[in-house]
N, C-alpha and C positions, 0 to 999 in steps of 0.2 A: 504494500500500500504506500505511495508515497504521500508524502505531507508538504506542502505547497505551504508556508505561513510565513505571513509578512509580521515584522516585529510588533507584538502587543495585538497580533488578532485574537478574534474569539476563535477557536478548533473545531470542527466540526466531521464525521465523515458522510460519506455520500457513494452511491451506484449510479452509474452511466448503467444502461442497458438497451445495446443497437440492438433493435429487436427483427429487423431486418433492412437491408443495404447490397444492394447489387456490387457483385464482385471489384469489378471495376474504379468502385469511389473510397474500397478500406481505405488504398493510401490517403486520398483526402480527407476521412474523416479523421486517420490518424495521425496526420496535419494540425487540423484546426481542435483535435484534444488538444494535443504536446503545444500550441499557442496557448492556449488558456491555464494548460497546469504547469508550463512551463519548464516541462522535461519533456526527452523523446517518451514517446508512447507505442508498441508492437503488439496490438493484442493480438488474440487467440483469437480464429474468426473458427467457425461453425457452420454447416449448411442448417441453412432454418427448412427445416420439413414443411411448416404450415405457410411458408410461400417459397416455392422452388425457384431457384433461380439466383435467391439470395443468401446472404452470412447472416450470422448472429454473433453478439461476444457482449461482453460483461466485463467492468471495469471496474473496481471498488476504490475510494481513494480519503482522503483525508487532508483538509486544505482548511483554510480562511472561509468564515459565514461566507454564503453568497455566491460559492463556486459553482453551485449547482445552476444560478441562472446565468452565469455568465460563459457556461459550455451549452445550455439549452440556446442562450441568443447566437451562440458561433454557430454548432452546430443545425440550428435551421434553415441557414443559409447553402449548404449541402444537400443540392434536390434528391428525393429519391429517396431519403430514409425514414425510417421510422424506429422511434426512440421515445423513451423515459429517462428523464435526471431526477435522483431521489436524495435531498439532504436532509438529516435527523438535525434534529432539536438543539438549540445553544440556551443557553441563557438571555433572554431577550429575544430571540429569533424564532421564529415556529418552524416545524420540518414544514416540508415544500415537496412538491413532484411536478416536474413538467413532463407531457406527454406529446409528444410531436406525431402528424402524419404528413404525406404530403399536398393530401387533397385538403384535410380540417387544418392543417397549420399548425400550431401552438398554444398549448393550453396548459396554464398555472393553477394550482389547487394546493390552498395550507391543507395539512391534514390534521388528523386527532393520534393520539399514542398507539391507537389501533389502525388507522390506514383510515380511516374513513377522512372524508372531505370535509371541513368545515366551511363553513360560508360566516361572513364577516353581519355583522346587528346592523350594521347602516345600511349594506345592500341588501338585505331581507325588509327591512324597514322603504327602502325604493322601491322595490320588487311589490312593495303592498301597498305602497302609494301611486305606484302606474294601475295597480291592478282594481282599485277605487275609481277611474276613470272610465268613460265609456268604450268598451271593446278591451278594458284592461285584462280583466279575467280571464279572457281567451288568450291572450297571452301568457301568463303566468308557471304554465306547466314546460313551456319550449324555455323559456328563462331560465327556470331551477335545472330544466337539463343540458343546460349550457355550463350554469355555473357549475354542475358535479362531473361533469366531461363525458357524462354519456354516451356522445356520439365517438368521440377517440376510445374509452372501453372498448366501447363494441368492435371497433376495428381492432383494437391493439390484443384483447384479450384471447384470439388463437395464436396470435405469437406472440405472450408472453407462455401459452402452454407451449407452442413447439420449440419456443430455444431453453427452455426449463433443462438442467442437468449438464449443459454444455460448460464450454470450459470460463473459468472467471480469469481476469487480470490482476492479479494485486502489484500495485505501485507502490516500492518500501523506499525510494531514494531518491533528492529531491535535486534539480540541479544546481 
């Protein structure tokens, strides 16, 4: 696992998980990892079963709050994959999962200690003051399933089962 910390960060660690990427772009996305955590990066790649064609691989790492969105913003710019960035909980900071495809884009989600999604009292608080409006209602169910990433589950979740067991990266040294 390496550890990426700039002096007097908060520590945290976190999973990349390319859940699938066409052979051709590993070396780019293991590009714009090694920019962000600023060591070379070589992972394991994997045939992902649940979409032929493609790799899978797993990264585990251990860096500065915040590294999580800042390989989710590189990384999307990399057509063609599909990925989760997952950072656990600091002191002040709440874990995070960003889930990328590349038809839905990119989608942020704080979670709870158990993986569940939390959604923030002010946007639930908007969400109920559009939904007081005329035609608000009928909205209100396409909103919640936006903010819980519904629509990237559903794509993501046969490949997060088909690269399940594959191989992981651990990063233990920093450059």
């Amino acid at each position: 696992m390496v550890e990426i910390l700039p002096a007097g960060a908060r520590t945290t660690s976190g999973q990349l998980a390319v859940l699938a990427c066409p052979p051709a772009l590993c070396p780019h996305l293991e590009f714009a990892v090694a920019a962000v955590l600023g060591v070379p990066v070589s992972l394991e790649w994997a045939p992902q079963p649940a979409r032929p064609g493609t790799v899978c691989a797993t990264l585990a790492w251990r860096g500065a709050a915040g590294t999580a969105g800042r390989l989710a913003s590189r990384l999307r710019s990399v057509s063609g994959v599909f990925f989760e960035v997952a950072e656990s909980a600091v002191p002040g900071c709440d874990p995070v999962r960003y889930s990328a495809t590349p038809e839905l884009g990119l989608h942020c989600a704080t979670l709870a200690a158990n993986g569940d999604v939390v959604v923030p009292e002010g946007v639930l608080e908007a969400l109920l003051a559009t939904a007081e409006t005329p035609g608000g209602a009928a909205e209100l169910p396409g909103a919640l399933r936006r903010l819980l990433g519904t629509a990237w589950d559903e794509v993501l979740e046969p490949l997060r089962s088909g690269g399940s067991g594959g191989p992981v990266t651990h990063l233990r040294r920093t450059g």
